[in-house]
C-alpha positions in Angstrom: 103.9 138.6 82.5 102.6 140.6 85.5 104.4 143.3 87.5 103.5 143.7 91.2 103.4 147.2 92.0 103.7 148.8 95.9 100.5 150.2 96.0 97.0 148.5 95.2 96.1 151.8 92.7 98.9 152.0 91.2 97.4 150.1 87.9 94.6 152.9 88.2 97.1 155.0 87.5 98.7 153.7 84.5 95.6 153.9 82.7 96.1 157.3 81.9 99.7 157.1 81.4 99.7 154.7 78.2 102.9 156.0 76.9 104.6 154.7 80.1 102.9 151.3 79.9 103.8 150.8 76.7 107.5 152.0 77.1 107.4 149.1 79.7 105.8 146.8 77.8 108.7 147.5 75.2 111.2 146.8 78.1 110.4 143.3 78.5 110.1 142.2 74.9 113.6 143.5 74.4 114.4 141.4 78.0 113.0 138.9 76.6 114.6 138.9 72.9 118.3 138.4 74.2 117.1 135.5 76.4 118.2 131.6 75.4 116.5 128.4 76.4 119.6 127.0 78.0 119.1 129.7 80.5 115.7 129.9 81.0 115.1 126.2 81.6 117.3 126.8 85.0 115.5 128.2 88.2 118.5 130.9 87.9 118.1 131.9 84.9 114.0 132.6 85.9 115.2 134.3 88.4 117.9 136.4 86.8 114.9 137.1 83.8 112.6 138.4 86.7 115.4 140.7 88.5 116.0 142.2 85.2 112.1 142.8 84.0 112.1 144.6 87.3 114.7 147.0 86.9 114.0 147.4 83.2 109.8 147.9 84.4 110.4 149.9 87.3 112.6 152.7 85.5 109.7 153.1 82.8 107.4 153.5 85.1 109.0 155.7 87.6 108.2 152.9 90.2 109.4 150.9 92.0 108.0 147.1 90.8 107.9 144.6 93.9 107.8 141.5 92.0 107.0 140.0 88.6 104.8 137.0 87.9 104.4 134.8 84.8 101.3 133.5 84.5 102.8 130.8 81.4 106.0 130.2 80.5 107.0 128.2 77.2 111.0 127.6 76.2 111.2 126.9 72.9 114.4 125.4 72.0 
């Protein structure tokens, strides 16, 4: 998973703040934990995942995400 952020430094700037990285990082694995493949397997329910992860991402970082990107996904059912 990737985040999209509004500005092209913004990443620069997360490499000091670890803490918040992390806290975000936490965010999605928790996303990610009440998830089931019956959803996920719909283009909604991508969708839905990705409109969530942004909300959850932007609030740890104190920033506003612009999109979210996965690079791989695998549904295990």
């Amino acid at each position: 998973v990737q985040v999209v952020l509004p500005e092209p430094n913004a990443a620069e700037h997360f490499k000091e703040k670890q803490v918040q990285v992390m806290q975000a990082r936490s965010e999605i694995l928790e996303v990610l934990t009440l998830q089931t493949a019956d959803v996920l397997v719909t283009p909604d329910g991508k969708k839905a995942l990705k409109e969530v992860i942004k909300e959850k991402v932007s609030h740890a970082l104190g920033m506003k995400v612009i999109d979210v990107l996965f690079s791989e996904f695998v549904v295990q059912f």
